[in-house]
VMD Tcl script that draws the C-alpha trace (Angstrom):
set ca {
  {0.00 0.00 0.00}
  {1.28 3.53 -0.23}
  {2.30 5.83 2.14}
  {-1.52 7.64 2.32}
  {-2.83 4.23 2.53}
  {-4.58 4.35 -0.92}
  {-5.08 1.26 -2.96}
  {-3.90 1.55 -6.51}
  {-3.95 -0.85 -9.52}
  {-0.06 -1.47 -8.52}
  {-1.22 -2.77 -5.35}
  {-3.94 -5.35 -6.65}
  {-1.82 -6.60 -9.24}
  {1.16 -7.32 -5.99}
  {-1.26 -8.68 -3.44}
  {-3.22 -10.99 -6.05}
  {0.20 -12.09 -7.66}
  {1.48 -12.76 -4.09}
  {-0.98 -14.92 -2.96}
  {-1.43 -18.83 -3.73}
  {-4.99 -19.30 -3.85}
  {-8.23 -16.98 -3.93}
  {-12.04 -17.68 -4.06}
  {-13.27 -17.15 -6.73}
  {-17.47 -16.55 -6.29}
  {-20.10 -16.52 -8.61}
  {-24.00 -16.61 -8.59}
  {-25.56 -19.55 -9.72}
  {-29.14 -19.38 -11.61}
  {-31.07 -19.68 -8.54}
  {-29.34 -16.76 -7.11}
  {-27.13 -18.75 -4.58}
  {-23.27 -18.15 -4.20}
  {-20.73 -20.84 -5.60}
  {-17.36 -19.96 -4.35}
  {-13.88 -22.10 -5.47}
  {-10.39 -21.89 -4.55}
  {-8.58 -21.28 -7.34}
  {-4.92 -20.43 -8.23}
  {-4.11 -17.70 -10.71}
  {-2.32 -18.34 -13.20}
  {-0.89 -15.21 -14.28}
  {-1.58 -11.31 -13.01}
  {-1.42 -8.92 -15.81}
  {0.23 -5.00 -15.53}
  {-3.68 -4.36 -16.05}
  {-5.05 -6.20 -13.28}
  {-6.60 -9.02 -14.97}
  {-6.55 -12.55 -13.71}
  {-6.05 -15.60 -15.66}
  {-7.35 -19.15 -14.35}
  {-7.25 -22.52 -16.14}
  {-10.51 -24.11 -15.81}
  {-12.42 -27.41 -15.88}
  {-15.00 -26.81 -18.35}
  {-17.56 -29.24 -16.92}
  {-19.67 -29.01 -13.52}
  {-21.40 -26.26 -11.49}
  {-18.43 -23.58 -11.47}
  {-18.15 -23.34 -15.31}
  {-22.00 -23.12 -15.30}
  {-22.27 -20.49 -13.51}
  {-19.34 -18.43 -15.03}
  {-21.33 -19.32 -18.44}
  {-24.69 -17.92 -17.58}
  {-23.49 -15.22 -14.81}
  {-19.56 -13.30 -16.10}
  {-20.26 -10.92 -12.67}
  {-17.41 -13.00 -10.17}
  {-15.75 -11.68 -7.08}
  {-12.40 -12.56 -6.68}
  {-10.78 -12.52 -2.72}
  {-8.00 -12.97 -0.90}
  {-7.30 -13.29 2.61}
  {-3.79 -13.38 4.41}
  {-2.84 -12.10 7.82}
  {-4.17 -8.53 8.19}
  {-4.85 -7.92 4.53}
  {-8.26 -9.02 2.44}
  {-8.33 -7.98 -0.98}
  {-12.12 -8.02 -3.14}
  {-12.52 -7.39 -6.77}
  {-15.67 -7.28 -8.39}
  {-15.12 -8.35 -12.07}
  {-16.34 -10.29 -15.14}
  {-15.10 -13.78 -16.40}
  {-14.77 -14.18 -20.32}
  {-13.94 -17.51 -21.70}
  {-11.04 -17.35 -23.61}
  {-9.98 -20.41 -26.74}
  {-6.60 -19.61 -27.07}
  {-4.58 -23.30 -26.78}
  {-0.76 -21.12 -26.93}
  {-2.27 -19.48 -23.69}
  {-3.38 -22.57 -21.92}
  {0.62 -24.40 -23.03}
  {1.90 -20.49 -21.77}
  {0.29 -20.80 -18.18}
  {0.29 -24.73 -18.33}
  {2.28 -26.49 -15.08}
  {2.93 -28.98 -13.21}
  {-0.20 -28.27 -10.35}
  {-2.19 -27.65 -13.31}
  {-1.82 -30.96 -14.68}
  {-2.66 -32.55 -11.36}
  {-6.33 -31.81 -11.72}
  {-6.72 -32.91 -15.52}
  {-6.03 -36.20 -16.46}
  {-5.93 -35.59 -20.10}
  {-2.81 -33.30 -20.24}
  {-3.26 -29.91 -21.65}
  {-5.41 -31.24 -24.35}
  {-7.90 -33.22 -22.15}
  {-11.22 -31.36 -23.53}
  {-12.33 -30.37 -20.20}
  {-9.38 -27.58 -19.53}
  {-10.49 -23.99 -19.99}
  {-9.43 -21.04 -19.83}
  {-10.71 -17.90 -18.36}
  {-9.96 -14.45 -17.52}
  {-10.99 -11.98 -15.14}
  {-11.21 -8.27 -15.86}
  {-11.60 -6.27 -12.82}
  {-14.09 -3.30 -12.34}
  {-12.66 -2.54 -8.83}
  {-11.43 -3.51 -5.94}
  {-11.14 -2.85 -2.02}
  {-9.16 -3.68 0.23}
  {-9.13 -4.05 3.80}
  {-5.92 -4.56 5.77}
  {-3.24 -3.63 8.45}
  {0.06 -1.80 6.99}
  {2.99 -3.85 6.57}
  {2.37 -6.49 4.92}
  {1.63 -10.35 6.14}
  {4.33 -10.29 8.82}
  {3.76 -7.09 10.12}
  {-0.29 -7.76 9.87}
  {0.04 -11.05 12.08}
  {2.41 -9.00 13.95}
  {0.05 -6.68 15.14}
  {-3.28 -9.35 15.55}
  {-1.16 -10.92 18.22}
  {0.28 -7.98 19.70}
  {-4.07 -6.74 19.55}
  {-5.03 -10.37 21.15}
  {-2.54 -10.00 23.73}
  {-3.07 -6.64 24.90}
  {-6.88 -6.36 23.91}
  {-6.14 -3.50 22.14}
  {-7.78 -2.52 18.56}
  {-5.14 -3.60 15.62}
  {-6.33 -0.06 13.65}
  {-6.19 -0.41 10.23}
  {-8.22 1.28 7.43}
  {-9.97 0.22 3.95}
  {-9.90 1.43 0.39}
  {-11.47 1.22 -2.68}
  {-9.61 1.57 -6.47}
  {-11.40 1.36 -9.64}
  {-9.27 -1.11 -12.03}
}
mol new
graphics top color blue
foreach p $ca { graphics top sphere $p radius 0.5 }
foreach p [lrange $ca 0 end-1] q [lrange $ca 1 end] { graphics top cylinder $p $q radius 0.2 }
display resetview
C-alpha cells in the first residue's frame, strides 16, 4: 500500500500475484453463491486474472450464464475483493503459456484433455481491507491486539481497475 494508505492498480496486481490461492465466487441461476479456490495463473500490468478451468460441472455453469465473479483474498491482516467479469477465452498457446505442473494434477488428459479452460478476469474494482505492513507485520500486530486487547487499527480502500 502507499504511504496515504490508498489502494492503486499497482497494489492489486502485488497482493493478487502474491498470494497462492483466492475464491473465486459466482452466482448460480437460482441466485445462490458458488465460491472455489482457485490459483491464478498469471496477473497482468492491467489487473486481470487468468485461471485454467475445468470446463464441466457447477463452477463453469455459472461463469457461463453469470460473467459478474468476485475474486478474494485473505492473508494475515490484509483481504483484498474485486468485483469483475469472467470471459472464456480459446486460445490453446495461452493454456501451453500458463500450463504447469499443479495444473496438470487436476486434468487427467494433459493440456489437451477437452475439459481444460481457460478464463480471464477483468476487474471493475477492488477494495481492500488490511493492516500496513504487509503479512508479517499484519500477524504481527493481531497478536500484539489479542494480547493486549487493544484494537489492531487499520483502514480500507477502494480503487477502480
Amino acid at each position: 500500500m502507499s504511504a496515504n494508505n490508498d489502494l492503486d492498480q499497482q497494489d492489486v496486481i502485488r497482493i493478487l500475484d502474491g498470494s497462492g490461492y483466492v475464491m473465486l465466487t459466482t452466482a448460480l441461476d437460482d441466485g445462490k453463491l458458488l465460491a472455489h479456490p482457485m490459483v491464478p495463473q498469471q496477473v497482468t500490468d492491467d489487473a486481470d486474472i487468468w485461471f485454467i478451468i475445468g470446463l464441466q460441472g457447477d463452477q463453469a455453469s455459472a461463469l457461463k450464464h453469470n460473467p459478474n465473479v468476485n475474486v478474494t483474498v485473505s492473508e494475515a491482516g490484509n483481504w483484498l475483493s474485486v468485483a469483475g467479469r469472467v470471459e472464456f477465452v480459446d486460445d490453446q498457446a495461452k493454456i501451453d503459456e500458463l500450463w504447469s505442473d499443479s495444473v496438470a494434477a487436476w486434468f487427467d488428459g494433459g493440456r489437451n484433455d477437452p475439459d481444460v479452460g481457460l478464463i480471464k478476469v477483468t476487474g471493475d474494482s477492488a477494495q481492500h481491507w488490511g493492516l500496513k505492513g504487509g503479512k508479517v507485520a499484519g500477524l504481527a500486530q493481531i497478536v500484539k491486539a489479542k494480547v493486549t486487547g487493544q484494537r489492531t487499527g487499520g483502514g480500507s480502500s477502494t480503487t477502480e481497475l
